[in-house]
C-alpha positions in Angstrom: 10.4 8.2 -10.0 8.4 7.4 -7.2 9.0 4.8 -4.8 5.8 3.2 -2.5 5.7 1.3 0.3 3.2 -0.7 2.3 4.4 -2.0 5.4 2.3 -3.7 8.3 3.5 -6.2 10.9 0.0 -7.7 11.0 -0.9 -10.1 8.2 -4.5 -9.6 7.2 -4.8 -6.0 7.1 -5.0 -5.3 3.3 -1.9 -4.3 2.5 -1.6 -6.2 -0.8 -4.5 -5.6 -2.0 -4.0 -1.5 -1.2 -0.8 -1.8 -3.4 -3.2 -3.8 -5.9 -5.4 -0.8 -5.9 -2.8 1.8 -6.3 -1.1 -0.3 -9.2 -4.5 -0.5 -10.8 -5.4 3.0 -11.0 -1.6 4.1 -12.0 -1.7 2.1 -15.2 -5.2 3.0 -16.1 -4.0 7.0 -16.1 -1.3 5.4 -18.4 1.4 5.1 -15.9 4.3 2.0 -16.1 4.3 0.5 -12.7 6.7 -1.8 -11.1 5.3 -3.8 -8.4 8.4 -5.4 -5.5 7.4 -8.5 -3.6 9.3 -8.1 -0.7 6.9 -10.7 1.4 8.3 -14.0 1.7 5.3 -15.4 1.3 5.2 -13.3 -2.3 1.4 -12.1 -2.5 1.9 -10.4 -5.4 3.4 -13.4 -7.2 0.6 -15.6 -6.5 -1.9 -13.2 -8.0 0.1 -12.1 -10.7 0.5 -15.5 -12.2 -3.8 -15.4 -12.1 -4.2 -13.6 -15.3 -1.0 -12.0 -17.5 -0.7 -8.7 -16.6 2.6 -7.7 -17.9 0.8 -5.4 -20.3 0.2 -3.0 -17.2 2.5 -3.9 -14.2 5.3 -5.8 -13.8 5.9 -7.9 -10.4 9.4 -8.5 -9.2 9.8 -10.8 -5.4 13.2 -9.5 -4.2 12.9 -10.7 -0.2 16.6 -10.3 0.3 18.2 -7.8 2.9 21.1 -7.7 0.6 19.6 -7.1 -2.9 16.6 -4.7 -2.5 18.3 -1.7 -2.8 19.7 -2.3 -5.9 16.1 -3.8 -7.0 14.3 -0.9 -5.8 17.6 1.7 -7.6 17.4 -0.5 -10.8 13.1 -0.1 -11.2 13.3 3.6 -10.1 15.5 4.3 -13.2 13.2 2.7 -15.7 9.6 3.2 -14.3 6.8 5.2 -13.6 6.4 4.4 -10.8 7.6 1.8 -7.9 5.2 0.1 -5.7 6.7 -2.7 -2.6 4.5 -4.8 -0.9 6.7 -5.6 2.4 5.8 -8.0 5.1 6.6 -6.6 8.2 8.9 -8.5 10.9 12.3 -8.7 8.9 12.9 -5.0 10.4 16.7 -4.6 8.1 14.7 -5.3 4.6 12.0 -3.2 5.2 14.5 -0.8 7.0 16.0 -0.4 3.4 13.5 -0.2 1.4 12.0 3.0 3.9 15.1 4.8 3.2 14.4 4.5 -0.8 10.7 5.1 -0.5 9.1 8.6 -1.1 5.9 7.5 0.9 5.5 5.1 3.1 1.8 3.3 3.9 0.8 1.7 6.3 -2.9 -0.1 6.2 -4.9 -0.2 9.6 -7.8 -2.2 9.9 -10.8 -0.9 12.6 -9.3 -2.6 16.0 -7.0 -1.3 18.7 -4.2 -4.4 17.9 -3.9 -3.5 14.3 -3.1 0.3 15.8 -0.8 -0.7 18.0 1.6 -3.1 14.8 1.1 0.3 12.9 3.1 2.5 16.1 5.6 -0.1 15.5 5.8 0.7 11.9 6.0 4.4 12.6 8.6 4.0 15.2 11.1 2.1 12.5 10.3 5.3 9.9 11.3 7.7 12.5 14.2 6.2 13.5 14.9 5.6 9.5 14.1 9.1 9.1 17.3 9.9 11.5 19.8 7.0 10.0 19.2 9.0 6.9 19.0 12.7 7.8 15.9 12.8 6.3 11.9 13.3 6.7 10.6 10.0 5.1 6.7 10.6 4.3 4.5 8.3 5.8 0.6 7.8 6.4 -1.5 5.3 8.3 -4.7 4.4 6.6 -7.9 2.6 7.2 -8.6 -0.4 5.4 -11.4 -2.9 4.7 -13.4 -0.8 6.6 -17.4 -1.7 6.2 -19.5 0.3 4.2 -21.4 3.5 6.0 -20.0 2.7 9.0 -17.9 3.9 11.3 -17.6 2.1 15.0 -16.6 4.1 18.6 -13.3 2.0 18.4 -12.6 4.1 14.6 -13.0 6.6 16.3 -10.8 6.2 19.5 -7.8 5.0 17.1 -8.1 8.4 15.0 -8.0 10.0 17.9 -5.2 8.1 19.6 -3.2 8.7 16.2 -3.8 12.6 16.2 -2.7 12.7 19.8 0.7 11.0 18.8 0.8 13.4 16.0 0.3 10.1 13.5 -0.6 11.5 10.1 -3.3 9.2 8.4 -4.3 9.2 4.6 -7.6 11.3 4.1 -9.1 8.0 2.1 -9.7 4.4 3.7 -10.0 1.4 1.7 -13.6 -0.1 2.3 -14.4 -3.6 2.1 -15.7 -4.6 -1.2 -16.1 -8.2 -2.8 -14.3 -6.6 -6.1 -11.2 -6.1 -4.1 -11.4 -9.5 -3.1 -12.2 -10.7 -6.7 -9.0 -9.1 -8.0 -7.3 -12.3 -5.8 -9.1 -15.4 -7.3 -9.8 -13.8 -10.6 -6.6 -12.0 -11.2 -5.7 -8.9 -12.4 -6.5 -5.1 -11.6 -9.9 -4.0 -10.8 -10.2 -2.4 -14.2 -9.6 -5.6 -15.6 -12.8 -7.3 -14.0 -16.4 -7.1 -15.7 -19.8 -6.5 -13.8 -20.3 -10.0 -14.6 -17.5 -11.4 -12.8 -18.3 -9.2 -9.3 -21.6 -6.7 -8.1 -20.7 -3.2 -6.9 -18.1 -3.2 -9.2 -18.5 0.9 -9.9 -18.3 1.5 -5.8 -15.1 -0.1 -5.5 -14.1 1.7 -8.7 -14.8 4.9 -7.1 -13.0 4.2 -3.8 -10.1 2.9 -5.8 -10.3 6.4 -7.6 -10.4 8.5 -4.5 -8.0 6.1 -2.6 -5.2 6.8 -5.7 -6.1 9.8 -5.8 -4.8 10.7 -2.0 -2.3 9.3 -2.6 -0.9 11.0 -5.4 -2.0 14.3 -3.3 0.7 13.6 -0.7 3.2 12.8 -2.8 3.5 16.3 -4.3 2.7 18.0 -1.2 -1.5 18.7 -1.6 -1.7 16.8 1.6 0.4 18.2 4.6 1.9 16.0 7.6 
């Protein structure tokens, strides 16, 4: 089954909440989703003690270079799907876990540093992809992005990726309060009610659309 990965070296960039999102939408379409906190600082443990999900995704923290193959080759064989949240400076974990991953994402947020901790992202897939003899999928993304708007500097790091030949996911996260909400009030965003958060049905389309591209790629509708 397949095997996610977000991967940034920057902290801040919405990484866990893109592997939130993606979780989300997979067990809405009925999907059982295993979730790997391979952050030391385990994210996805701290939100999923919030609210009891275990009805819809199950969170496992496995942040050791020796085990997370085995974790990743043990969920694979008894989900749906397999999503890892992994923090980004422990280069032999996350090494690992690229070379079991069918798609590799990385989250960019709207500056030129943020670009330049995702080339160092690509640079480890690449030279994972030639450890393993194999093409390991990957895709840059925009997160947190503001609504409706889309800066000159956007638009000089799209352009600095397609001259490096730097495919990027055809959807960007934007920056919504329900994505936030999903942190302090726990769960999925299907899982929230308009009470709890406004614009809830915006996010929910994003969240739609950003699942959605992602699922494209993964059986080839979207082409490196």
């Amino acid at each position: 089954m397949p095997v996610i990965s977000f991967v940034s070296s920057k902290g801040g960039v919405g990484k866990t909440t893109g592997a939130v999102i993606l979780a989300g939408e997979l067990a809405l379409a009925g999907k059982t989703v295993a979730m790997v906190d391979a952050d030391p600082n385990e994210p996805l443990v701290a939100w999923s003690r919030i609210r009891d999900i275990t009805s819809t995704v199950h969170v496992f923290a496995d942040a050791s270079v020796e085990t997370i193959i085995d974790t990743i080759d043990d969920l694979r064989s008894r989900f749906d799907f397999v999503i890892i949240d992994l923090e980004g400076r422990a280069a032999d974990r996350i090494g690992f876990a690229m070379t079991r991953s069918d798609l590799v994402l990385i989250p960019v947020q709207g500056s030129l540093l943020d670009a330049n901790e995702a080339a160092k992202s690509v640079k480890l897939i690449r030279q994972m992809s030639r450890v393993t003899n194999r093409d390991i999928p990957y895709r840059v993304y925009f997160s947190r992005l503001a609504p409706a708007i889309r800066e000159r500097t956007l638009r000089d790091i799209e352009d600095q990726f397609a001259e490096n030949k730097i495919p990027t996911l055809s959807v960007s996260t934007v920056d919504r309060a329900a994505f936030r909400a999903m942190f302090s009030l726990g769960g999925t965003l299907h899982d929230l009610d308009h009470s709890d958060i406004g614009g809830l049905e915006r996010a929910r389309e994003n969240a739609v659309a950003f699942a959605q591209s992602i699922i494209s790629v993964l059986v080839g509708g979207e082409k490196q």
